[in-house]
C-alpha positions as CSV (number, residue, x, y, z in Angstrom):
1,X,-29.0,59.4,-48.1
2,X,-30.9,58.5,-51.1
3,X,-34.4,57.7,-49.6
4,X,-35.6,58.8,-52.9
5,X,-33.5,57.0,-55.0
6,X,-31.5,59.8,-55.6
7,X,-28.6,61.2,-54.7
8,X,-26.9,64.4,-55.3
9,X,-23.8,65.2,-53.6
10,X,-23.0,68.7,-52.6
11,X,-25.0,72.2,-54.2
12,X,-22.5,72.5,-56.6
13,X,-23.4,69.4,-58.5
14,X,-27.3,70.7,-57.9
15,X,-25.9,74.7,-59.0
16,X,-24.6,72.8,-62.4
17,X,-27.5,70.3,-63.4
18,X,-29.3,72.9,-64.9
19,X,-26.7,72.8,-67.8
20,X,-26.9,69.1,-68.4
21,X,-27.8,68.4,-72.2
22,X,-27.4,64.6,-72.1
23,X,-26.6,61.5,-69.5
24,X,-24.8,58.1,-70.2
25,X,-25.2,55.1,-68.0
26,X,-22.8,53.0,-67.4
27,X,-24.4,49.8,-67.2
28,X,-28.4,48.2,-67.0
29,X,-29.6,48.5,-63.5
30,X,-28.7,52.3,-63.1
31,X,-31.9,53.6,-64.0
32,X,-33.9,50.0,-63.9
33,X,-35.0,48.3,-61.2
34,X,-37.3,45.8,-60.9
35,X,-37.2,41.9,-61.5
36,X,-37.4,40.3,-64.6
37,X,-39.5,37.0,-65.0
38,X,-40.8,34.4,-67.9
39,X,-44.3,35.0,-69.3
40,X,-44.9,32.6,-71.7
41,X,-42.8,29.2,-73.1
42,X,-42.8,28.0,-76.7
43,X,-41.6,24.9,-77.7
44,X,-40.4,24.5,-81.0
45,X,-38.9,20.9,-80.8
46,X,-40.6,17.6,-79.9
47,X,-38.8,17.8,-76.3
48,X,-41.0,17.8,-72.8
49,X,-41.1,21.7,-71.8
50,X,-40.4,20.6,-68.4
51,X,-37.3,18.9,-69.8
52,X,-35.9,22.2,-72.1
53,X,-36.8,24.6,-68.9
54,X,-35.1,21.6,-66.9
55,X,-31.9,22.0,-69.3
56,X,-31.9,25.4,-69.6
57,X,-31.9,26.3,-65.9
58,X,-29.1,23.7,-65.1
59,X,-27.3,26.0,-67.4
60,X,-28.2,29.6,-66.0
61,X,-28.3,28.1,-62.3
62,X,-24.5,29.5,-61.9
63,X,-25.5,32.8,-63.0
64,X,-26.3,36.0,-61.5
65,X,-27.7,37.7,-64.0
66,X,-31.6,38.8,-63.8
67,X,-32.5,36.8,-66.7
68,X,-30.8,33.8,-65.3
69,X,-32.5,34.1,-62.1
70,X,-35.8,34.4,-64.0
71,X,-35.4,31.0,-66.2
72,X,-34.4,28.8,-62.7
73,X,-37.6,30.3,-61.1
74,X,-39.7,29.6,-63.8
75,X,-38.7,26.4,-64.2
76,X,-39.5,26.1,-60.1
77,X,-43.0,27.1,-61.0
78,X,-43.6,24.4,-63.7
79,X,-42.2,21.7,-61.7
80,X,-44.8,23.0,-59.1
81,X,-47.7,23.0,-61.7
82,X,-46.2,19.6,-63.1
83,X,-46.3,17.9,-59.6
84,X,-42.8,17.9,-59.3
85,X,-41.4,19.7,-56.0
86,X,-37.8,18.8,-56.5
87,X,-35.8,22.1,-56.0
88,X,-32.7,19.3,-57.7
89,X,-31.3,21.0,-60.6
90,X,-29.4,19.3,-63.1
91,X,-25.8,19.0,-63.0
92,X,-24.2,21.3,-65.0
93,X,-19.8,21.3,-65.9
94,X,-17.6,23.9,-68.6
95,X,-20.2,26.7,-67.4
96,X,-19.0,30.3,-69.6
97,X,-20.8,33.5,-69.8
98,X,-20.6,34.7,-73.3
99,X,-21.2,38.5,-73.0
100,X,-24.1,40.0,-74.6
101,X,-25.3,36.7,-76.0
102,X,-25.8,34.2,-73.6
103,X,-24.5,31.5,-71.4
104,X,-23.5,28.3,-72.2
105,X,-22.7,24.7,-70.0
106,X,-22.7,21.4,-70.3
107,X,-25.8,19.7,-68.2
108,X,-26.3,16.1,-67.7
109,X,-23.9,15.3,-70.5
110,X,-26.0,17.6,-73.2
111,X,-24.6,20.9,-74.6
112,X,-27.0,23.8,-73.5
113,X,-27.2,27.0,-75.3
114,X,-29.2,29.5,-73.5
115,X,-29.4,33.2,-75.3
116,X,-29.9,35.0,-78.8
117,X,-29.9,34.1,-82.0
118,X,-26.2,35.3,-82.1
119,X,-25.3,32.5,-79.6
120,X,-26.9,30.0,-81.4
């Protein structure tokens, strides 16, 4: 097994590795591990933060990716820290993934952008 976190299969693989010049990964999370989270929130609009973070979770609540996951559990923490101990998300319809920018979905009626400055 890999009770190292690596795993080499077979001495000939091991024999060879000594002429490796260069690697390519296929994808994040090969080499990373960890779990991403929200350090700071700036709000650039005259809209409640608990609102935004309350928007922009109903929109990453049907995805898996780490960010995602990070955004919904911040915005667990604030309702916390706000007083608010709903674990109720806002309903969210038309929910796409748009690859390498963002997500997109509409939540409570409002279109929600969540993602980078290509996506917007």
């Amino acid at each position: 097994g890999a009770s190292q976190g690596v795993l080499i299969k077979g001495g000939n693989a091991l024999e060879k590795a000594h002429k490796i010049k260069a690697i390519i990964f296929d994808k994040t999370g090969t080499l990373t591990v960890g779990k991403p989270s929200v350090v700071q929130t700036k709000i650039f609009s005259k809209i409640p933060l608990l609102e935004l973070c309350d928007l922009a979770a109903g929109a990453e609540a049907n995805s898996e990716h780490p960010l995602s996951k990070a955004i919904v559990e911040h915005t667990k923490k604030l309702r916390e820290q706000y007083g608010s101990h709903s674990d109720h998300m806002m309903e969210s319809r038309d929910f796409e993934v748009h690859p390498g920018a963002g997500v997109s979905a509409n939540v409570e009626g409002k279109l929600v952008l969540v993602g980078n400055k290509r996506l917007m």
